[in-house]
N, C-alpha and C positions, 0 to 999 in steps of 0.2 A: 504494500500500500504506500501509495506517495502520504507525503508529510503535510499536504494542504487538504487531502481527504479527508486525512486523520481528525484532526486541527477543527476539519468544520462538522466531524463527529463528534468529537468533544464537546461543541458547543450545543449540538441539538442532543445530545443521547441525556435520558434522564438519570439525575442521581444514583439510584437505585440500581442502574443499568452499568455504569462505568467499569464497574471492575471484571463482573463476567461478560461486558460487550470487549470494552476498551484496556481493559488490563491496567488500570487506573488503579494502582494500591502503595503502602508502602515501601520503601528501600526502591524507588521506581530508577532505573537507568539508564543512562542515555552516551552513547559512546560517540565520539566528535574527533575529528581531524584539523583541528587548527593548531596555534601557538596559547600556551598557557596563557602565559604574563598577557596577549592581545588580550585575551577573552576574559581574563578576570577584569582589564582595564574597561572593558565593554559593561561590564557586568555594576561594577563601580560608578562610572559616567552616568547608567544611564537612572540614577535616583529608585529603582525601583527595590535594589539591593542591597543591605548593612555588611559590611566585612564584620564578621563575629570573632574566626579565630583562622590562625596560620600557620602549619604544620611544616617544617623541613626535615628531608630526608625520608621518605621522598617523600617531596610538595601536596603539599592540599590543602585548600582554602574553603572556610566555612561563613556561608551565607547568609542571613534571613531574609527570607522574600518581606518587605513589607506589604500592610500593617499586621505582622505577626502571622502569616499565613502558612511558611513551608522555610525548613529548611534546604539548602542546597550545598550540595558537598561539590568541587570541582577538585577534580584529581589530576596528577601529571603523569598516571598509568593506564592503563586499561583493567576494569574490575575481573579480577576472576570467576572464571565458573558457570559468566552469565550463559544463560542458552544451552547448557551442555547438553540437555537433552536433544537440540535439533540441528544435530548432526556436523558432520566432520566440515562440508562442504560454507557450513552457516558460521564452524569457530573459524575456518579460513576468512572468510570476507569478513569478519569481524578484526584483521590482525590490520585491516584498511582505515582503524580508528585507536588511534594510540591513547587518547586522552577520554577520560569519564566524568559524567556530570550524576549522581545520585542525590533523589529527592527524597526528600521525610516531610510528609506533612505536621504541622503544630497540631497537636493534638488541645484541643479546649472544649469543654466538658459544658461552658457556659455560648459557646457559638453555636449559632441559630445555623448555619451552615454546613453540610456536612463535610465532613475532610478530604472526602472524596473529590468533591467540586470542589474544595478549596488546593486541591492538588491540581485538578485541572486545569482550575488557573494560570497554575505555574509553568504548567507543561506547555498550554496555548501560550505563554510570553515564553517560554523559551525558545518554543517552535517558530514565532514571530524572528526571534534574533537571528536564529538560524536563517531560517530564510532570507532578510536583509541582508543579513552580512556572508551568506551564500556559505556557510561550511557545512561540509557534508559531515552527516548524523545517520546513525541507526539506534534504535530504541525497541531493542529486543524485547520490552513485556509490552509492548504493543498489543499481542495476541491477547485476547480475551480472556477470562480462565477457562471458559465454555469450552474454548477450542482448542483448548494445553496438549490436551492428550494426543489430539490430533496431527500434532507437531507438527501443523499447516504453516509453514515460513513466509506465503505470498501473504501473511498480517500481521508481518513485520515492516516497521516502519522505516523507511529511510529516505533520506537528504541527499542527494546526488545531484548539488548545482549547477549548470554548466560553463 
C-alpha cells in the first residue's frame, strides 16, 4: 500500500477499527532512509515536537508529540526483529532503511480521546513529513492485526519518493 492510501485511511477508519484494520497500536514502527541529525533538525523546527531526552552510543533521540499526545523514539539503527514473520525477501528490503522512528502513544486515563486516534495523529504528521521532504519509509505494522496471520506484505506501507 502506498503511504497516501494509508494516511487517508487513517483519517476515515473509525477508532475502534485502527488497530485490527490499520495496525495502529503501541511500540508502532517506522523504518526511514535519511540522515539523523536532518530529520531530528526537521522534527525540532517544525514546533510540533519537544526534544525530551538524548541517548549516545548508539544515538537516539526522544520526543513528545505535543500537547502531550505520543511519544517518538528516532533511532540511528534499524529496530530488530520487526516483521520477522514475513519472510526472508521483506527482512531484505527492509536493510533499504537504516534508521527507525518508534511511537508510544501517552497513555491518559482522563483523555476523552482514545490512544488509538491519538497515535494516529502522529502517524498522519509523520507521514505528512515524509512525504514533503520525500524520504523513503516503510512501516511494517501497517498490516492490520486481522491480516497478521496472513503475512499479506502488499499492506505494508511504504514511501518510495521519486
Amino acid at each position: 500500500m502506498n503511504l497516501d492510501e494509508y494516511l487517508k485511511a487513517l483519517k476515515s477508519c473509525p477508532d475502534s477499527e485502527l488497530r485490527d484494520e490499520l495496525g495502529v497500536y503501541d511500540n508502532w514502527p517506522v523504518f526511514i532512509n535519511t540522515d539523523f541529525e536532518e530529520f531530528v533538525g526537521k522534527l525540532r523546527s517544525s514546533g510540533k515536537y519537544e526534544l525530551r531526552t538524548t541517548y549516545d552510543k548508539p544515538r537516539s533521540d526522544w520526543f513528545l508529540f505535543l500537547p502531550n499526545i505520543a511519544i517518538l523514539q528516532v533511532l540511528s539503527w534499524p529496530l530488530p526483529l520487526v516483521g520477522k514473520d514475513y519472510g526472508e525477501e521483506f527482512q531484505r528490503r527492509l536493510k533499504d532503511y537504516p534508521k527507525s522512528l518508534m511511537l508510544h502513544p501517552v497513555r491518559d486515563k482522563s483523555e476523552t480521546v482514545p490512544y488509538s486516534r491519538r497515535l494516529a495523529i502522529v502517524i498522519d504528521d509523520i507521514g505528512q513529513l515524509l512525504i514533503r521532504e520525500k524520504i523513503p519509509a516503510c512501516m511494517p505494522d501497517s498490516i492490520g492485526w486481522r491480516y497478521r496471520d496472513s503475512k499479506d506484505i502488499s499492506k505494508v506501507v511504504y514511501h518510495e519518493p521519486n
